[in-house]
C-alpha positions in Angstrom: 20.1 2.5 -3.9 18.8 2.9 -7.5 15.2 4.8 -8.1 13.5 1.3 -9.0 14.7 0.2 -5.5 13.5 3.4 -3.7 9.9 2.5 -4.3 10.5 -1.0 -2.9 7.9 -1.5 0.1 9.6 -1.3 3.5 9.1 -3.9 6.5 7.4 -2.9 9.7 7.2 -5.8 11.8 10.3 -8.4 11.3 11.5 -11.3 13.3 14.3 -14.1 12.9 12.2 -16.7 15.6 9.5 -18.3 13.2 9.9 -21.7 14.6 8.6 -24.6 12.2 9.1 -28.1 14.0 12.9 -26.8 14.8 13.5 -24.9 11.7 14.1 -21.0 12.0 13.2 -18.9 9.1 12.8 -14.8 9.3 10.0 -12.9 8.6 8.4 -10.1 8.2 5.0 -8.0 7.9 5.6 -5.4 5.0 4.3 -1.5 5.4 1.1 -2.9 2.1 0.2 -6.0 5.0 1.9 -8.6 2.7 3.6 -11.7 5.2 6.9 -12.4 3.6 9.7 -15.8 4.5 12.8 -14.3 3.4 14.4 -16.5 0.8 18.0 -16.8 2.1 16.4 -18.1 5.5 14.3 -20.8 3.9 17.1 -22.3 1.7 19.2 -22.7 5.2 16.1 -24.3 7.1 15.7 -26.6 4.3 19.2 -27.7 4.5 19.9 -26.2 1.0 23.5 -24.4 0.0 24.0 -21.5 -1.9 26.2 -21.7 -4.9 28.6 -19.2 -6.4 26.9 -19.9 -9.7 23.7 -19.4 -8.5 24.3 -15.8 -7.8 26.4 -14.9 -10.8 23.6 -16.3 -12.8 21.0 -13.7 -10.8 23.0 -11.1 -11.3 23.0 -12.3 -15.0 20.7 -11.8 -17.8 18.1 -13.2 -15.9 18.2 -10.3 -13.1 16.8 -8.0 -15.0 13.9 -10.1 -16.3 13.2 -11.5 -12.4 12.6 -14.9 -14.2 14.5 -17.1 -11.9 13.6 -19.0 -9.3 15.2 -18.9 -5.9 17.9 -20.6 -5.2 16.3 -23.6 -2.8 14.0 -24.3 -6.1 16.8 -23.6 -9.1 17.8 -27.2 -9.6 16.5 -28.9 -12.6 15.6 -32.1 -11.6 13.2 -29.9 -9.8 11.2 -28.2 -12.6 9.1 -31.2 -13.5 7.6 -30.7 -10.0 6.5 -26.8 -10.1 3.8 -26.3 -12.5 3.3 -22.8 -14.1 1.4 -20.4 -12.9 3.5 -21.3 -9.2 6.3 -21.6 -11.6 5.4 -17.9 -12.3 5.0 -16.3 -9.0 8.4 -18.3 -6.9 10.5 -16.9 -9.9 8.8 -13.2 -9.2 10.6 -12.8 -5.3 8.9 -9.9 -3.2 12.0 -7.0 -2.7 11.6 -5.2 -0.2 13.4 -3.2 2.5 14.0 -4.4 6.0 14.2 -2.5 9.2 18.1 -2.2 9.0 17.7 -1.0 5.8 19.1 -3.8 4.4 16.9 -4.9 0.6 15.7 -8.0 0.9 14.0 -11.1 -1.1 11.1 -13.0 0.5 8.3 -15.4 -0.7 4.9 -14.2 0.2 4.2 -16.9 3.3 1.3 -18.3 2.0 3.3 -20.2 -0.7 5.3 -22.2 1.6 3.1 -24.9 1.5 3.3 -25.3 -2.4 6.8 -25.0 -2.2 7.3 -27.8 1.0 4.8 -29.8 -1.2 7.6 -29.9 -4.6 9.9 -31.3 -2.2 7.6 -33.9 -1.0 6.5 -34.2 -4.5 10.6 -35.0 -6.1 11.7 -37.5 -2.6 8.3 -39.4 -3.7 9.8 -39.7 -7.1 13.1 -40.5 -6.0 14.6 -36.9 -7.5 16.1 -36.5 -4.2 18.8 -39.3 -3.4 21.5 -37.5 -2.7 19.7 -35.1 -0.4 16.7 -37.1 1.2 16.8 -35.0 4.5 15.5 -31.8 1.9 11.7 -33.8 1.5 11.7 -34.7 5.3 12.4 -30.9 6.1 9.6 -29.7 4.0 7.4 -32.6 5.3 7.9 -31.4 9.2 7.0 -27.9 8.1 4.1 -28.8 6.8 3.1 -30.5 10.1 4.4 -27.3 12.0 2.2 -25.1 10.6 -1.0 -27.4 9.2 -2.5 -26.4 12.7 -2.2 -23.0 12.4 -2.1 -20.6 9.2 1.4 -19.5 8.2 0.2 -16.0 8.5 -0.5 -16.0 11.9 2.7 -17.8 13.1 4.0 -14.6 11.4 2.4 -12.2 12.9 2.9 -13.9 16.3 6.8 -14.2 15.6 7.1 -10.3 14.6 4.7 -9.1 17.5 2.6 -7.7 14.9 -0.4 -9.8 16.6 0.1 -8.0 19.8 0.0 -4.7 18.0 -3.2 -5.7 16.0 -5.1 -6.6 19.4 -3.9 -3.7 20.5 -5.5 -1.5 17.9 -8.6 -3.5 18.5 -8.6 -2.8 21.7 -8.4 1.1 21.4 -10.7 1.2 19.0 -13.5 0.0 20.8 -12.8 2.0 23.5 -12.8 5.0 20.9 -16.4 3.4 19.5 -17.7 3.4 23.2 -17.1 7.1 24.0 -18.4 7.9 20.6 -21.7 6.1 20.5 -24.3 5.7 23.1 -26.0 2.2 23.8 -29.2 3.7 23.3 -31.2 6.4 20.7 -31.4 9.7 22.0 -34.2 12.0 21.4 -34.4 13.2 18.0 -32.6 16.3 17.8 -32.1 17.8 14.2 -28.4 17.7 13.0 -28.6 17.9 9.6 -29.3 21.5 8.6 -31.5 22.4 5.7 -28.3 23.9 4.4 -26.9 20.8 4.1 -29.6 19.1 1.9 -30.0 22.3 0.0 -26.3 21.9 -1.3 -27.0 18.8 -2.6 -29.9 18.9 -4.2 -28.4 22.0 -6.1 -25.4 19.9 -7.0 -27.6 17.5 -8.1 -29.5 19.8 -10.3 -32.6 19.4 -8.2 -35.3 22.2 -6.5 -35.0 22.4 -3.0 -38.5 22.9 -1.6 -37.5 22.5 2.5 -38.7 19.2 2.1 -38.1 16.9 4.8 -38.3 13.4 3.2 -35.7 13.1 0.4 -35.1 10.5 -2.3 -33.4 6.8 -1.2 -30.4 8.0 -3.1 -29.8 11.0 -1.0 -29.4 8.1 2.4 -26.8 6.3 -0.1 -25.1 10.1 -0.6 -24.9 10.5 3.5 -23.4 7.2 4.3 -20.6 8.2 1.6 -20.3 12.0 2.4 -20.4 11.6 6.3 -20.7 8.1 8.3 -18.3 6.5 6.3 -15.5 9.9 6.3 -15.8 10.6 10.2 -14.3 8.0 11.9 -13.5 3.8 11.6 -16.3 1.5 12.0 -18.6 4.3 12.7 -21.0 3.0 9.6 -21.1 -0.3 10.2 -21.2 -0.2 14.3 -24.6 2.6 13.3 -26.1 -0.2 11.1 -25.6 -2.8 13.7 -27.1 -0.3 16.6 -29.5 0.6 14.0 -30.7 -1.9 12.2 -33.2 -2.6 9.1 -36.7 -3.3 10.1 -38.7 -6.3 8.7 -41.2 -3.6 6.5 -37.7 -1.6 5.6 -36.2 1.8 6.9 -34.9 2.3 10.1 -36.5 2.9 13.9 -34.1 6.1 14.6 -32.0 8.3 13.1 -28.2 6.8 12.5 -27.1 10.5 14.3 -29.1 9.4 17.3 -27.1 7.2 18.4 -23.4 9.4 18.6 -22.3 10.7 22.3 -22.8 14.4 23.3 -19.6 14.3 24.1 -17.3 12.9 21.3 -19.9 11.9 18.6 -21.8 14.4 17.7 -19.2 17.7 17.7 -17.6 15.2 15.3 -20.6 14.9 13.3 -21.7 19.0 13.7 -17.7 20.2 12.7 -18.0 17.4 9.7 -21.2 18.7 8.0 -19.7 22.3 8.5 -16.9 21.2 6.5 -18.3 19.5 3.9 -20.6 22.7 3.5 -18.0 24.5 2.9 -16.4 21.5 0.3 -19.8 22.4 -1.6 -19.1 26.4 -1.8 -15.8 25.6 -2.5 -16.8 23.3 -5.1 -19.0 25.7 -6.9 -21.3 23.6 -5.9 -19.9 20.8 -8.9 -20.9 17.4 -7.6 -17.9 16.0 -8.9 -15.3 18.6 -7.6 -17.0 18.4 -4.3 -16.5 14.6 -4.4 -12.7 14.8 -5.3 -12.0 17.6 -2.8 -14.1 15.6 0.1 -11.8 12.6 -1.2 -8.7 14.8 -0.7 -9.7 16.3 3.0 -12.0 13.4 4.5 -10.4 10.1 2.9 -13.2 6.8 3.4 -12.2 5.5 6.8 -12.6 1.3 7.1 -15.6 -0.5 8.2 -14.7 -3.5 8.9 -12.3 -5.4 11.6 -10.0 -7.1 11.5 -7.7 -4.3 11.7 -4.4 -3.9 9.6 -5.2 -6.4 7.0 -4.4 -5.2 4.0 -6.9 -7.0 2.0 -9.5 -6.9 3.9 -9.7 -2.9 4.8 -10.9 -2.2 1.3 -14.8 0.1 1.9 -17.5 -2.3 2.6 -20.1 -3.0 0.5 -23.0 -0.9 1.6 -25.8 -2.8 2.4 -29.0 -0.9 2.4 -32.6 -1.3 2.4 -33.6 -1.9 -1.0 -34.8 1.2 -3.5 -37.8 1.3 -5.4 -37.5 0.7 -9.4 -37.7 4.9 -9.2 -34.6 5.2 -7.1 -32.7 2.6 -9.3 -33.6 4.6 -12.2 -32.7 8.0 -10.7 -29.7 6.6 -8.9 -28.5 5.2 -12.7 -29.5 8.9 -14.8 -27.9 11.1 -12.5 -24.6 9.0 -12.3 -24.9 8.7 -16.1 -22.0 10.9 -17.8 -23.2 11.7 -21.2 -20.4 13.0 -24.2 -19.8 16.5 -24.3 -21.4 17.2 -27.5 -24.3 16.1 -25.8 -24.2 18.4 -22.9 -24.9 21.3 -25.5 -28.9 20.5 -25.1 -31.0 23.1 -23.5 -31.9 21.1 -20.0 -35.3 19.7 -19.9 -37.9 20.4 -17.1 -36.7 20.0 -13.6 -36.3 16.6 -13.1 -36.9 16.4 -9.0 -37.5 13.1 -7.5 -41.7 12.8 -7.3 -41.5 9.8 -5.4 -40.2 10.7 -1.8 -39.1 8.3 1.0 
């Protein structure tokens, strides 16, 4: 295997059984969440054969550029039909490397329906006479899967739906013994060593306060709720909600288990202490060490899906014109020549929440 193929991605869930109106085609669910048809399978389910000079011409000058389309779509009479930004992406194939081992070339499954629609397209135009059956194929796959998303028949056919219920399943039962239904008494958990070490990373004086700037709720949700375990923000901020006037009823940490929450959340905010002394106590240091040992965890289901595990948005009450203000100069990176200026007075938030 050459080093270009090395980095191909590698499949995880496969299946040869994805039944469309009759028509088998193999699939699989790649290790980056990307559903993939595998090329060979669809020219043989659309009743398309393979031709010698088909493959000499891959492994041609065009290899090399990956500007050809597949083989089902190579003929010219068909070219009028694909216009070219699909053009673009069915003459890009997805390599990748299946669970034998074996590299592979599959069409990301959500253009199936663009490509059963050129066939449709050329037997409506008469390009098809000497192979009709090809447009009457695509035309029952269509119908096969215009029910149900090609996605999920994949996921169904590889048993990677199973597994994704699955994971669901445990989760919640992880969320269950980690939260309680209910606030507990307020019980401090966040030690005045904690704040202390970020208001000095921020440059601030710490004065034992104990209301703090919006920004520094904003900070927390980053530094901890979001870094200790899945779905632990956003199940808080449904347990926890918003009120009408703004800020919350409870505490976020009032709601975490004796048993499984809080230790978690006590053992965290030692760590990240330490993150900070580590750090000398450089707020961006400290951020790309806590990025290093307590990567963002996802908050939001559905599980496994690639592009939709990306950190949610945070959704917070809104800041006064202060906070945006404060929130904008102390993320403000200013040229290094700059940074040569004696410091002004101490510029500690006045305006408290």
């Amino acid at each position: 295997m050459s080093k270009e193929l090395s980095k191909v991605p590698k499949a995880t869930y496969q299946s040869d059984d994805l039944d469309l109106n009759g028509f088998k085609i193999s699939c699989a669910v790649l290790e980056d969440g990307r559903r993939v048809l595998v090329n060979r399978s669809l020219a043989t389910a659309f009743g398309i054969k393979g031709s010698g000079a088909y493959w000499q011409k891959k492994k041609g000058e065009n290899a090399e550029k990956g500007a050809l389309l597949p083989e089902y779509l190579s003929a010219k009479y068909l070219e009028k039909f694909i216009e070219e930004d699909l053009y673009i992406k069915l003459s890009n194939p997805i390599v990748y490397e299946n669970k034998q081992g074996v590299i592979t070339e599959g069409m990301e499954a959500e253009l199936l329906a663009d490509i059963c629609d050129i066939y449709v397209k050329a037997g409506e135009k008469g390009a098809l006479k000497t192979n009709p059956e090809i447009a009457q194929n695509a035309y029952k796959m269509i119908l096969a899967f215009s029910k149900l998303g090609i996605r999920a028949l994949v996921d169904e056919a590889t048993g990677y739906q199973k597994d994704k219920n699955r994971a669901k399943d445990e989760l919640q039962k992880f969320l269950t013994q980690f939260m309680r239904p209910d606030a507990a008494v307020l019980v401090k958990r966040f030690e005045d060593s904690f704040f202390e070490m970020i208001y000095k990373m921020r440059g601030w004086t710490w004065n034992y306060t104990h209301r703090h700037p919006g920004v520094v709720g904003i900070w927390i949700n980053d530094i901890v709720y979001e870094r200790i375990a899945p779905l632990v923000l956003s199940e808080l901020r449904k347990k926890n909600p918003i009120k009408t006037g703004g800020g919350r009823k409870n505490r976020h940490h009032q709601f975490l288990s004796d048993e499984l929450g809080v230790p978690k959340l006590l053992n965290h905010l030692a760590a990240v202490e330490a993150l900070g002394r580590a750090s000398g106590f450089d707020w961006h240091k400290f951020m790309a060490l806590l990025d290093t040992a307590f990567p963002k965890q996802y908050q939001q289901i559905p599980l496994f899906d690639y592009e939709e595990i990306a950190p949610q948005k945070q959704i917070e009450a809104p800041l006064s014109e202060f906070n945006k203000n404060l929130l904008t100069a102390i993320n403000y990176n200013p040229p290094k020549e700059k940074n040569k200026k004696k410091k002004s007075k101490d510029d500690s938030a006045p305006e408290l929440l």
